[in-house]
C-alpha positions in Angstrom: -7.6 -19.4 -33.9 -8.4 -18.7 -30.6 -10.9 -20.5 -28.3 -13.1 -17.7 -27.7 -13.2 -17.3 -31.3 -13.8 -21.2 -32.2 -16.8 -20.6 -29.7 -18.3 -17.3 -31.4 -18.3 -19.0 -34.5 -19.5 -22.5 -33.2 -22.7 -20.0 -31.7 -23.2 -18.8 -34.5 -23.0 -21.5 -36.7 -25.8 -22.9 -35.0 -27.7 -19.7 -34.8 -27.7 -19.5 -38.6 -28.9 -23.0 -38.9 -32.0 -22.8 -36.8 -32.7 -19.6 -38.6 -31.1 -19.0 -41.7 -22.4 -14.6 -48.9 -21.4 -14.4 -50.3 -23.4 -18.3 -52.1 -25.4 -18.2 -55.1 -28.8 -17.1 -53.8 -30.4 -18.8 -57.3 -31.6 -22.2 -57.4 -28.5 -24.6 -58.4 -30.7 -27.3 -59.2 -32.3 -26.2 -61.9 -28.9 -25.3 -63.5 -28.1 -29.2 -63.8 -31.8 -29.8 -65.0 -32.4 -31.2 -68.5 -34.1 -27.9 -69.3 -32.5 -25.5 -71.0 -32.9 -22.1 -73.3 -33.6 -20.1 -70.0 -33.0 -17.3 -67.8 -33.0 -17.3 -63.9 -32.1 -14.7 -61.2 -32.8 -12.9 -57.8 -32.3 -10.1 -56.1 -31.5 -10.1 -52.1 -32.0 -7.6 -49.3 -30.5 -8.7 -46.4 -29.7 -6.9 -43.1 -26.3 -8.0 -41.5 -24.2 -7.9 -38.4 -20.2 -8.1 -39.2 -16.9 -8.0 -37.6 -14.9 -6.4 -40.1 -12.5 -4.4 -38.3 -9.5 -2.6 -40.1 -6.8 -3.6 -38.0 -6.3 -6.7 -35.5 -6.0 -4.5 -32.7 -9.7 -3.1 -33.3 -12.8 -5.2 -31.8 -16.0 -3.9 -33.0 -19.0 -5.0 -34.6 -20.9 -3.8 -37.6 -24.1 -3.6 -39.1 -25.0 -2.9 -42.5 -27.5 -3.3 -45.2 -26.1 -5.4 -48.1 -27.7 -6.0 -51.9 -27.8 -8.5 -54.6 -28.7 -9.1 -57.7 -27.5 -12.7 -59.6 -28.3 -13.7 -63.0 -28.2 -17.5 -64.7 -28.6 -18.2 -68.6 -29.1 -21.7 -69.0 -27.8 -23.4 -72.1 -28.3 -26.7 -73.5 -25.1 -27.5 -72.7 -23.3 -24.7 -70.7 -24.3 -22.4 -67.7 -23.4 -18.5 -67.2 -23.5 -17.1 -64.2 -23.5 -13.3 -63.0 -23.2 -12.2 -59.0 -23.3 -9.3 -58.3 -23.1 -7.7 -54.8 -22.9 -4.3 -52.8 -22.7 -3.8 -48.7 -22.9 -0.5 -46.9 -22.6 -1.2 -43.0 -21.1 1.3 -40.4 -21.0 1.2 -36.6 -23.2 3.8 -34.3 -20.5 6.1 -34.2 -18.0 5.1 -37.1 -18.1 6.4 -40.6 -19.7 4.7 -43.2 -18.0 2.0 -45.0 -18.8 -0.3 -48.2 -17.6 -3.6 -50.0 -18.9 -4.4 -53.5 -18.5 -7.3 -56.2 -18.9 -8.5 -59.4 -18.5 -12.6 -60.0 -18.8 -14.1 -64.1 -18.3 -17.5 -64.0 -19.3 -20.2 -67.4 -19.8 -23.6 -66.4 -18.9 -25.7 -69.3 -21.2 -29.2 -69.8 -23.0 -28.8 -66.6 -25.1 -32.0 -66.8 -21.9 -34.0 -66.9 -20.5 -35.8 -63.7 -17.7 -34.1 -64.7 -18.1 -30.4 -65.6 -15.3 -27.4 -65.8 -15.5 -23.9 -65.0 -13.8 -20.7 -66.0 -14.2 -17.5 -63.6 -13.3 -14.1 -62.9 -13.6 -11.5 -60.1 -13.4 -7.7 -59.4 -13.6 -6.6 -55.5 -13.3 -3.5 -52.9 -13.6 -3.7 -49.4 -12.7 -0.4 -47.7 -13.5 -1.8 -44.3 -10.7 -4.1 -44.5 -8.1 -1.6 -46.4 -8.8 -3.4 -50.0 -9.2 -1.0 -52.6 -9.1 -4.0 -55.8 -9.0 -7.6 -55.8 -9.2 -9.5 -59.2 -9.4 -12.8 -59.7 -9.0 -15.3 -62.6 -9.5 -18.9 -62.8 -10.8 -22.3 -63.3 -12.1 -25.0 -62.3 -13.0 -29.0 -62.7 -16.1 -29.4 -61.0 -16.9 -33.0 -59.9 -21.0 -34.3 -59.1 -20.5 -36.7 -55.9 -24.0 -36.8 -55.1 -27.1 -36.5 -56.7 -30.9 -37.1 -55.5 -34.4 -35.7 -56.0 -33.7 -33.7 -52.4 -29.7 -33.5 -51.9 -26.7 -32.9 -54.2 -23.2 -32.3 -53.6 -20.0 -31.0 -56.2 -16.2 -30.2 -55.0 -14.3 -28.1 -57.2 -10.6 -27.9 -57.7 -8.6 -25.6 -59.9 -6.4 -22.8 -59.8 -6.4 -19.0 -60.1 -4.4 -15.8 -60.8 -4.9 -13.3 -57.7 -4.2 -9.6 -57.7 -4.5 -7.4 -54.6 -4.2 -3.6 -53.7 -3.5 -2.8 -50.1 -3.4 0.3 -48.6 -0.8 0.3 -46.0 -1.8 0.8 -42.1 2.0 2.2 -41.6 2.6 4.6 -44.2 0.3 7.2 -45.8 -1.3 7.0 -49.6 1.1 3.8 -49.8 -0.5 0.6 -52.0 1.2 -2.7 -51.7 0.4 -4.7 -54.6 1.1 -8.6 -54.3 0.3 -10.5 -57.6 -0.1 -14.3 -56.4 -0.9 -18.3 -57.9 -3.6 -19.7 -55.8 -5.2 -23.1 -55.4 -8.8 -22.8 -55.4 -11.0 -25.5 -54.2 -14.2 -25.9 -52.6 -17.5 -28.5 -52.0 -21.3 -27.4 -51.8 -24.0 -29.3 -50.3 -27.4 -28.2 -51.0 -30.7 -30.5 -49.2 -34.1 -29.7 -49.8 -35.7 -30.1 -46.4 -39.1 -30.0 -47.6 -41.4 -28.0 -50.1 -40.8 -25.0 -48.5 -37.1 -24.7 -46.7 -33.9 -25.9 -48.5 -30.1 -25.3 -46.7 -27.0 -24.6 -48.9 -23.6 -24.8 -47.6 -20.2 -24.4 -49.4 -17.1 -24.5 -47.9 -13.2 -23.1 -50.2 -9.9 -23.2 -49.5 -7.4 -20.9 -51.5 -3.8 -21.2 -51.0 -0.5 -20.4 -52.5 3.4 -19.7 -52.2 3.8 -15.9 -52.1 7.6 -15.5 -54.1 8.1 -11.8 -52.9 8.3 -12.6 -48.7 8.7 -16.4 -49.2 5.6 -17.6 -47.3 2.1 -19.6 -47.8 -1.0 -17.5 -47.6 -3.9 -19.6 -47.2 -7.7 -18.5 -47.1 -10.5 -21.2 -45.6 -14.4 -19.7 -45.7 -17.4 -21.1 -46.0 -21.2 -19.9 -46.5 -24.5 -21.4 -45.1 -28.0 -20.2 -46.7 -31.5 -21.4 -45.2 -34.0 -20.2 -47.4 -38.0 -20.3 -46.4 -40.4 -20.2 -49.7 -42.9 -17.4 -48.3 -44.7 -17.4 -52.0 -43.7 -18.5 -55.4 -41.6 -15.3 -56.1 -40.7 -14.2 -52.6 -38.3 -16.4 -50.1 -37.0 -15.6 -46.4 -32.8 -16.4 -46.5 -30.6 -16.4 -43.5 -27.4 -17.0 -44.0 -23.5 -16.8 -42.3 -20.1 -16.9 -43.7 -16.6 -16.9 -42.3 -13.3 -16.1 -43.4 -9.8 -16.7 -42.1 -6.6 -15.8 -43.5 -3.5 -17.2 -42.1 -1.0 -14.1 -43.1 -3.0 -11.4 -44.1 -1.2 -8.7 -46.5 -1.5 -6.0 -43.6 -2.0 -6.0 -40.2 -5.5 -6.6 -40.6 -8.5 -8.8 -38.6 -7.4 -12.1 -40.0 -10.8 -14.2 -38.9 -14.1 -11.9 -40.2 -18.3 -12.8 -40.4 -20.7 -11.9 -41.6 -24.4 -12.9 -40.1 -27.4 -11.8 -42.6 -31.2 -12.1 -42.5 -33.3 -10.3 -46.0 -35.7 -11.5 -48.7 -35.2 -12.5 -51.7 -37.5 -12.5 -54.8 -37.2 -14.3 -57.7 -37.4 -14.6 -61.4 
């Protein structure tokens, strides 16, 4: 990764903190709470600015408008989880362009130190070439912290990846590549004070690609601050990054995404 790039991302790193995707915009703690027999959600508007460029040779920024909707049922002993996401963002003279996602994930004896995870995916982004991207996996999901105002998990598993591409070099052509990934990651979520809490998650997904003989690894993160405006209604900003070592096609390999929306809750 380049220095100028290192510095974009350090700027806006710190941007996002003093102001603040794809995390889970519901509140985490209350899925580890004793409580149980319940169901939580929100649904996010958010307003973004985006690098998502088709091909590395393109530089240009987006903005877009981007929608969420996430549901929790809490169980006595076991969470489920639904994330559900949709993005429209263009640039001034560009065509229009979407992503979209769906995200189930169970989280198996959630109270537990140790708890496990299953999960699965479905994905489009047309800005980047990507007409389907499915995911399955799982998860052990490890509690390293725990306080009345800060927790923190890591998470470390494996998943089955599939991926369409549509070729830059060749018209109407999809390359398919079916891959075994690692999947790992760590959240840290702080409550700051009654009214602003910070969420941060950072994954790494790697794994030996058979059909060209290489490793393809993917490191992102997301950071939320969220402002409680009422009981129901909360201000989020939040940033992610992605970069992928050996991208499929000649594609941007370092994208993200900078977004500032409400969210209400229920």
């Amino acid at each position: 990764m380049s220095i100028q790039k290192l510095t974009i991302l350090a700027v806006l790193t710190f941007s996002s903190f003093t102001a603040f995707t794809q995390i889970l915009k519901v509140d985490k703690g209350s899925i580890s709470s004793d409580s149980s027999g319940y169901f939580m959600g929100s649904i996010n508007l958010d307003f973004n600015l985006n690098n998502r460029s088709a091909t590395a040779e393109q530089n240009i920024t987006y903005t877009g408008i981007d929608g969420d909707a996430d549901l929790v049922y809490v169980g006595k002993n076991h969470a489920y989880i639904l994330l559900n996401q949709l993005n429209y963002f263009k640039t001034t003279t560009g065509p229009l362009f979407s992503t979209g996602q769906a995200h189930f994930r169970i989280n198996f004896l959630r109270k537990r130190k140790i708890s496990y995870e299953l999960f699965s995916q479905i994905q489009y982004d047309q800005g980047r070439k990507m007409p389907l991207r499915l995911l399955e996996g799982g998860n052990v999901r490890i509690r390293l912290m725990e306080s009345s105002k800060a927790t923190m998990h890591i998470g470390i598993g494996a998943m089955y990846e599939r991926e369409n591409w549509k070729s830059l070099e060749v018209e109407d052509m999809i390359i398919e590549k079916e891959m075994i990934k690692s999947t790992n990651y760590i959240n840290y979520k702080q409550k700051i004070n009654e009214n602003v809490s910070f969420n941060m998650s950072a994954y790494y997904q790697g794994g030996y690609d058979q059909e060209d003989e290489v490793f393809r690894n993917r490191i992102s993160g997301d950071a939320v601050i969220n402002v409680k405006l009422t009981d129901r209604l909360a201000f989020n900003t939040s940033f992610s990054a992605q970069y992928e070592d050996k991208p499929i096609i000649a594609i941007n390999n370092w994208v993200y995404s900078l977004t500032n929306g409400f969210k209400f809750s229920f």
